[in-house]
C-alpha positions as CSV (number, residue, x, y, z in Angstrom):
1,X,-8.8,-6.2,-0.3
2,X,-8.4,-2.9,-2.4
3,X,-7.9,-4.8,-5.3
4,X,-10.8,-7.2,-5.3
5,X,-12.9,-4.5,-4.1
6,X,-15.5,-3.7,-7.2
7,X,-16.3,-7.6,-8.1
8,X,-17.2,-8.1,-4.3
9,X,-19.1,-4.7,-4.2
10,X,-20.9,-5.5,-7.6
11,X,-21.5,-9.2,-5.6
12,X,-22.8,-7.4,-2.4
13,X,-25.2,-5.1,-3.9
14,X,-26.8,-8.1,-6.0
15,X,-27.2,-9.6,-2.3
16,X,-25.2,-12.8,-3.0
17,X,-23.1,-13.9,-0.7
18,X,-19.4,-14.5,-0.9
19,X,-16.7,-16.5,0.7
20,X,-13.7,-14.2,1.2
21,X,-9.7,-15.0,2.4
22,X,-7.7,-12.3,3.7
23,X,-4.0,-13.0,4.8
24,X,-3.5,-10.9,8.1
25,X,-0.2,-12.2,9.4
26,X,2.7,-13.7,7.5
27,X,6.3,-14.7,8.6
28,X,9.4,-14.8,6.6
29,X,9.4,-14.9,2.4
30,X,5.5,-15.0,2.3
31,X,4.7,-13.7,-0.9
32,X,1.9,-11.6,-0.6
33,X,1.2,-8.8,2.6
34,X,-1.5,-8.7,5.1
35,X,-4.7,-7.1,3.7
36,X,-4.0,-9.4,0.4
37,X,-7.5,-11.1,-0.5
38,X,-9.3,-14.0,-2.6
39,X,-12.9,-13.7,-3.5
40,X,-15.6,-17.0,-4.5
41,X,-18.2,-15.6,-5.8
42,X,-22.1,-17.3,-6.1
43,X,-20.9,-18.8,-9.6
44,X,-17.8,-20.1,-8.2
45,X,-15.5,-17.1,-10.3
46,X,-12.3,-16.7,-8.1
47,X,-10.9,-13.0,-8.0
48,X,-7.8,-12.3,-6.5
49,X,-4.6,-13.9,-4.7
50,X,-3.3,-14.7,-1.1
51,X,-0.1,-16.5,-1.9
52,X,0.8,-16.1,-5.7
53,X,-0.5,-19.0,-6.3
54,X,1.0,-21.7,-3.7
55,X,-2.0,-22.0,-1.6
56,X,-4.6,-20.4,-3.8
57,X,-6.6,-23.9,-4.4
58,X,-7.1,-24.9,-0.8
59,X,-8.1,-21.3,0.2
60,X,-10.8,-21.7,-2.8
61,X,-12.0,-24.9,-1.2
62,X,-12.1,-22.8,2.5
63,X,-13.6,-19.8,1.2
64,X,-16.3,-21.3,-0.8
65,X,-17.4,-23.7,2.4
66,X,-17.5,-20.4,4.2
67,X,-19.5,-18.8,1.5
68,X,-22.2,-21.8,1.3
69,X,-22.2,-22.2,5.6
70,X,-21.3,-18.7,7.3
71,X,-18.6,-20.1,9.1
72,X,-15.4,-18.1,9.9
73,X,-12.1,-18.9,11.1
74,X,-8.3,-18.9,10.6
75,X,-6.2,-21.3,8.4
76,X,-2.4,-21.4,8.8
77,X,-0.4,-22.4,6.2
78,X,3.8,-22.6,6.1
79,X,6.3,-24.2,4.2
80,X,5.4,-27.8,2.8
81,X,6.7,-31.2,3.9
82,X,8.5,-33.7,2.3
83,X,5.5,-34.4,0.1
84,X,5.9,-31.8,-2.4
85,X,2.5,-32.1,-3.6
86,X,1.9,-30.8,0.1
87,X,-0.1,-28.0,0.7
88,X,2.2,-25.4,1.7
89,X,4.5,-22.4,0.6
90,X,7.2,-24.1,-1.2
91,X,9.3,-20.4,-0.8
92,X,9.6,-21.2,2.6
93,X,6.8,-18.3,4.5
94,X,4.1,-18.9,6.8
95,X,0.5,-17.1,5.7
96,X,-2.3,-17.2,8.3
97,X,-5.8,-15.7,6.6
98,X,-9.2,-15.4,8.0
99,X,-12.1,-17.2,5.9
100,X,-15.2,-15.6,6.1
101,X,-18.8,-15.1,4.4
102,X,-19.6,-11.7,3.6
103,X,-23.0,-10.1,2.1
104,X,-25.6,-7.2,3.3
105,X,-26.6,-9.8,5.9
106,X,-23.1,-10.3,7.6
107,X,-22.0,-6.5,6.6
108,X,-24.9,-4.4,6.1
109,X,-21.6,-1.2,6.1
110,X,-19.5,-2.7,3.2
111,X,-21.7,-0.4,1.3
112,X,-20.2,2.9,3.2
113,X,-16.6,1.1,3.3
114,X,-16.8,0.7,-0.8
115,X,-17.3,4.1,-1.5
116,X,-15.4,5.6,0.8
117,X,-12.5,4.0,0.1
118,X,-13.2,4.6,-4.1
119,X,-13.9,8.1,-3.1
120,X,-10.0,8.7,-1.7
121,X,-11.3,9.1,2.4
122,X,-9.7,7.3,4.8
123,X,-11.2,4.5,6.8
124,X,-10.7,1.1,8.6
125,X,-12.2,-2.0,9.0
126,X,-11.6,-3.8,12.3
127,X,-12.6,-7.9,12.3
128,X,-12.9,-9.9,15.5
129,X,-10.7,-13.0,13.9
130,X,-10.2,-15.0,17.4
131,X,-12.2,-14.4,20.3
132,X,-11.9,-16.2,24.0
133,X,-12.5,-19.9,24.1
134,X,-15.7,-20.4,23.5
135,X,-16.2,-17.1,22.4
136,X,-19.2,-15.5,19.2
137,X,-17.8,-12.6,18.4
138,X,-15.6,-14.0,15.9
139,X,-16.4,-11.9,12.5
140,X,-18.0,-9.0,14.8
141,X,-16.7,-5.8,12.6
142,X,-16.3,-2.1,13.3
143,X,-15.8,0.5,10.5
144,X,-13.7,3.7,11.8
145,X,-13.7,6.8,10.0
146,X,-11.1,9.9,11.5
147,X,-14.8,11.6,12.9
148,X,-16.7,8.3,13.0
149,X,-17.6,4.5,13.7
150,X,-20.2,1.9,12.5
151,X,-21.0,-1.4,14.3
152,X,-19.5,-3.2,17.3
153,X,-16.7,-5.6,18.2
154,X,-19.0,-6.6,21.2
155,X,-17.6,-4.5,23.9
156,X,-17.9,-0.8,24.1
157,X,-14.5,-0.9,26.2
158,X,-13.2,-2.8,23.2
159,X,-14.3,-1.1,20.3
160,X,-13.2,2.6,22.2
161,X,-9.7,0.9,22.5
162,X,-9.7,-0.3,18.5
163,X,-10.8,2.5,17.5
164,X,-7.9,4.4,19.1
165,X,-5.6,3.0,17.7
166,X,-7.2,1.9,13.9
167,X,-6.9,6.3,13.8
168,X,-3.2,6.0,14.3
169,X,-3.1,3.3,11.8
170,X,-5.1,5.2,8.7
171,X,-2.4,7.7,9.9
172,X,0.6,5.4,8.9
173,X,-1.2,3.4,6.4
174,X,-0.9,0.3,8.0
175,X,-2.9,-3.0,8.2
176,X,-1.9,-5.5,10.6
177,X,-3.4,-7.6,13.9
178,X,-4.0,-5.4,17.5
179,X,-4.5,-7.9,20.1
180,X,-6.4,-7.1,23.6
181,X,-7.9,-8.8,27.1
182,X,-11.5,-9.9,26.7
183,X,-13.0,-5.7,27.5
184,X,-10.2,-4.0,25.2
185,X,-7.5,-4.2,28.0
186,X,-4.3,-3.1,26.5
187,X,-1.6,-5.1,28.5
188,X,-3.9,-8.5,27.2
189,X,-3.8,-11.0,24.4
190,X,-6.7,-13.5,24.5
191,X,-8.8,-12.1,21.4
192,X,-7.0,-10.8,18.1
193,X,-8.5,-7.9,15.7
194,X,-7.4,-7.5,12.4
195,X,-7.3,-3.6,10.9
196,X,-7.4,-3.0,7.4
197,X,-6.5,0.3,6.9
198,X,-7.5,2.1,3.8
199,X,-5.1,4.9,3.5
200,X,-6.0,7.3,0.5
201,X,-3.4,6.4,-2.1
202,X,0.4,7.9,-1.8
203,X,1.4,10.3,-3.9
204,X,4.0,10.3,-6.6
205,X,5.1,14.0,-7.7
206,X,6.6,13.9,-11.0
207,X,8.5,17.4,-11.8
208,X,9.8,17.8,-15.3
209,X,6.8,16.8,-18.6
210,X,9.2,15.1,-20.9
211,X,9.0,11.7,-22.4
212,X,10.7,9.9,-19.1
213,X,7.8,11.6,-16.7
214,X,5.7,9.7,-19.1
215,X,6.7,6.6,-18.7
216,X,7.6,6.9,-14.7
217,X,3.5,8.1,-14.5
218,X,2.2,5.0,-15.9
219,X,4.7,3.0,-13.8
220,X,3.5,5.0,-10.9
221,X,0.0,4.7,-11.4
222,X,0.5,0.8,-11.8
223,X,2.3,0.5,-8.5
224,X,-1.3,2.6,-6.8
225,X,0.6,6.1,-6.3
226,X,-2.1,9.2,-7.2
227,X,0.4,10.8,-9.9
228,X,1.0,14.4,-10.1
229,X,2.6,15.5,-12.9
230,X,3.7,19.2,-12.8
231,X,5.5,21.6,-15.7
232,X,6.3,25.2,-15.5
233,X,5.7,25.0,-19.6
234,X,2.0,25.0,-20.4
235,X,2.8,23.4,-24.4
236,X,4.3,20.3,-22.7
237,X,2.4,19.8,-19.2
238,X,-0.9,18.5,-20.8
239,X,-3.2,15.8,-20.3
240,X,-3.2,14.3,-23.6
241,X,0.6,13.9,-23.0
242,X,0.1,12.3,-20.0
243,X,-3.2,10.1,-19.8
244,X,-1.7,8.1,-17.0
245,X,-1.7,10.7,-14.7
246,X,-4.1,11.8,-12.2
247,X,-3.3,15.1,-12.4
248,X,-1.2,17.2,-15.0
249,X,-0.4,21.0,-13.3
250,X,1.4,24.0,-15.0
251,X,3.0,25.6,-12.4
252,X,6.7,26.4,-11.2
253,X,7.9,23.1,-9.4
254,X,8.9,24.4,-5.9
255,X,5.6,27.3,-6.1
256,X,3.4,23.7,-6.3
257,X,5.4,21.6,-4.0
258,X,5.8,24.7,-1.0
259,X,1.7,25.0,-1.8
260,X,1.1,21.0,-2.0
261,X,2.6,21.3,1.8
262,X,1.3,24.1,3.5
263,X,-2.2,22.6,2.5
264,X,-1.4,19.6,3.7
265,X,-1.3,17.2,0.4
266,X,2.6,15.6,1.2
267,X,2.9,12.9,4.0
268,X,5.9,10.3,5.0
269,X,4.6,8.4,1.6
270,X,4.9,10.7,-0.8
271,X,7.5,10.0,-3.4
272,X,9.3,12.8,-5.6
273,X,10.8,12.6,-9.2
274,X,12.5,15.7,-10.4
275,X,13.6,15.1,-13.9
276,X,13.7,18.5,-15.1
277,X,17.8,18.5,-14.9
278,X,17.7,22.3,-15.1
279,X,19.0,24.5,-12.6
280,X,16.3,27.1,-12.7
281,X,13.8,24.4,-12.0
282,X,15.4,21.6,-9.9
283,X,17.5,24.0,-7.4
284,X,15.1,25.7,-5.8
285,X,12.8,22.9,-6.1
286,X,15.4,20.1,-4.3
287,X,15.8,22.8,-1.5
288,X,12.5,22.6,-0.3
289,X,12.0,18.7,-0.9
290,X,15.0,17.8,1.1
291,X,13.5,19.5,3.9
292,X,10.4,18.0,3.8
293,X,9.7,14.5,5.4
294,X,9.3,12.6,2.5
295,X,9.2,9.1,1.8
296,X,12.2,9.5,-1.5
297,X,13.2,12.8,-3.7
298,X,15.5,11.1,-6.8
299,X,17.0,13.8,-9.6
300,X,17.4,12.8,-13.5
301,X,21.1,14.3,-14.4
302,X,24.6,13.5,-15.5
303,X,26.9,12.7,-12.8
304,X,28.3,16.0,-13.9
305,X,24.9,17.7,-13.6
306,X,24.4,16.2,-10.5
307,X,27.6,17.3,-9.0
308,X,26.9,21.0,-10.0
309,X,23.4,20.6,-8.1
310,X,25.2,19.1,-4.6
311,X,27.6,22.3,-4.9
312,X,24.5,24.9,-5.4
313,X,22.2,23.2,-2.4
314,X,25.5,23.3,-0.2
315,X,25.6,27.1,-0.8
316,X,21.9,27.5,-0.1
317,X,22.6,25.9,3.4
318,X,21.5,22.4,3.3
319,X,23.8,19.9,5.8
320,X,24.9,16.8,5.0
321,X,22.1,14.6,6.4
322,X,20.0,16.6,3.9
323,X,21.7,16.1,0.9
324,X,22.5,12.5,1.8
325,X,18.6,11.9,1.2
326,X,18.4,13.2,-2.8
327,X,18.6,10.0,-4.7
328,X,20.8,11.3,-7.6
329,X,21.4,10.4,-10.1
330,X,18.2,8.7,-10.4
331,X,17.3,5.0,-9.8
332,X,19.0,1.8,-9.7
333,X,21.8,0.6,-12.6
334,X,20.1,-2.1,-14.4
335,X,21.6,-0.6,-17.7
336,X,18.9,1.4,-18.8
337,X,18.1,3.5,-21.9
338,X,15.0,4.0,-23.3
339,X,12.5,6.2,-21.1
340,X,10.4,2.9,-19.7
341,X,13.7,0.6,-18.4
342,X,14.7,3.9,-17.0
343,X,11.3,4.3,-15.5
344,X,11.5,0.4,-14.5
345,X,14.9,1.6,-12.8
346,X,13.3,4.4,-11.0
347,X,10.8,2.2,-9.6
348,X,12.7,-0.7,-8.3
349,X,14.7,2.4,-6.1
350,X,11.7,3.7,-4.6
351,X,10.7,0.0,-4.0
352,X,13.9,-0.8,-2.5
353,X,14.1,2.2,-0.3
354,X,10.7,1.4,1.2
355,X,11.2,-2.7,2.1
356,X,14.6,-2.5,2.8
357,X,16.3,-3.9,-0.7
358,X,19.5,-3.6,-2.0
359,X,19.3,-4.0,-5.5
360,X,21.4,-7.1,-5.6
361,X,20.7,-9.5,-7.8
362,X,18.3,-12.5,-5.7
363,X,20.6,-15.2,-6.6
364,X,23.4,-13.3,-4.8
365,X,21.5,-12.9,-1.5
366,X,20.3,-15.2,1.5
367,X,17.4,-15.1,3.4
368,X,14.0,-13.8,2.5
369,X,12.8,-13.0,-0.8
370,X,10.1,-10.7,-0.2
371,X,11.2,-8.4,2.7
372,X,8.4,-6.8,5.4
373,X,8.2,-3.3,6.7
374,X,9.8,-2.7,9.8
């Protein structure tokens, strides 16, 4: 929904209504994750995507009857039959997304959720998507804030028992279904509720303002990491030099990375890119980073460079199990030279670390394409 969130905003405010398709389960190589949204506006316009394109015409149809009538429900779709004209996911997953109508009327705290989430604050959005047999609380909505909530799932028992556990979601950054008995009980399954989380962006800490931390910002910044990037040299750690970023900072590496922690700013998400390849800079730096629980710490350097860098961090102490977490050197071999393929290369590392991939070309591999978090 992130990505479709200003056209339905700009839609909401003008107090049109709009038919709306989220995906909040998928199984196997679906192509697109929970959370993952199509819009139809008023005028017809469709923003957005639920399958990369397999599915997107019927969910139009779905989502624009729900945008004209108010009705809301789930669609299933999976792989297609033998007609290969067949609705379906001809790459073999199974999507299931919730069609819905949404305006002031049906979401008078869309408003709030907008701007809270444009604003960087956490906060979730909890939808009733299957209720009890004959059940009307499908659609019924909660908004959860870390100090807060707005609206009702139509049990207080219920809505105390999502909103537990939406807070420990926001926490990991993760959308998905929570299913409960009919009051919220915990060891039931009759009524489904679907969480989108809105997590304030991860972080990508780029240490090191040369040419490469140019082009691995922009990459960053298209993947949705808030990019820091972060210089010791005030001549070279300038805006102008890096537009991309969301912050540019002059300051010694590990002084802003021991400071970003201690206030709080670095989570299980955060990414780190240390491409200084300088001793004075990336030393002291990688001893602190491998102790911290983040999500990846690579290092720019010759294998020779690199080698020299293991041998000082064993000195300072670090154990095996430390060191065997720096990502160096940096990113995967696809035969890159100029800064951007080597910022391409970086990328498809940190991607790979986070879904599980190896790297291997697709045609090599079996299974599923597009792998799920664990």
């Amino acid at each position: 929904m992130r990505d479709v969130l200003s056209e339905l905003e700009a839609w909401w405010l003008d107090g049109r209504p709009v038919g709306v398709g989220t995906v909040v389960q998928t199984w196997t190589s679906a192509p697109r994750q929970p959370g993952a949204a199509m819009l139809v506006g008023p005028d017809g316009t469709a923003v957005g995507s639920v399958s990369g394109g397999c599915v997107e015409g019927a969910v139009y149809e779905l989502a624009a009857q729900a945008r004209d009538t108010g009705a809301a429900g789930l669609h299933r779709f999976g792989v297609s039959d033998d007609d290969a004209y067949a609705v379906g996911l001809t790459c073999g997953g199974v999507i299931e997304l919730f069609v819905e109508q949404v305006d002031q009327a049906s979401f008078p705290e869309f408003g709030g959720v907008a701007e809270t989430v444009r604003n960087g604050q956490a906060v979730a959005v909890a939808t009733l998507i299957k209720d009890v047999p004959g059940g009307s609380r499908t659609g019924a909505r909660l908004v959860i804030r870390p100090d807060s909530a707005d609206g009702t799932l139509g049990s207080t028992r219920l809505d105390d028992a999502v909103r537990d556990d939406a807070i420990g979601m926001l926490e990991q950054g993760r959308t998905g279904i929570v299913r409960y008995g009919p009051d919220g009980e915990r060891r039931g399954d009759e009524i489904s509720i679907f969480v989108a989380a809105y997590a304030p962006r991860p972080r990508m800490i780029v240490f090191g303002a040369i040419d490469f931390a140019a082009a691995v910002a922009r990459v960053g910044a298209f993947l949705g990491y808030h990019v820091t990037v972060c210089d010791a040299r005030a001549t070279f750690a300038t805006t102008k030099r890096f537009p991309e970023a969301d912050e540019v900072v002059v300051e010694w590496p590990h002084r802003y990375l021991e400071r970003a922690s201690i206030a709080g700013g670095l989570d299980e998400r955060t990414v780190v890119c240390v491409l200084t390849h300088d001793p004075k800079f990336d030393v002291p730096l990688l001893e602190l980073a491998l102790r911290l629980p983040l999500a990846y710490v690579g290092a720019m350097g010759s294998r020779r460079t690199n080698g020299d860098r293991l041998a000082r961090l064993r000195e300072l102490g670090l154990s095996g199990d430390e060191l065997a977490r720096l990502h160096a050197p940096i990113g995967l071999d696809v035969g890159a030279r100029t800064p951007e393929e080597t910022a391409v290369s970086i990328a498809a590392e940190i991607i790979a670390l986070r879904w599980g991939g190896t790297g291997t070309q697709l045609r090599e591999t079996v299974g599923p394409i597009h792998h799920r978090e664990n």
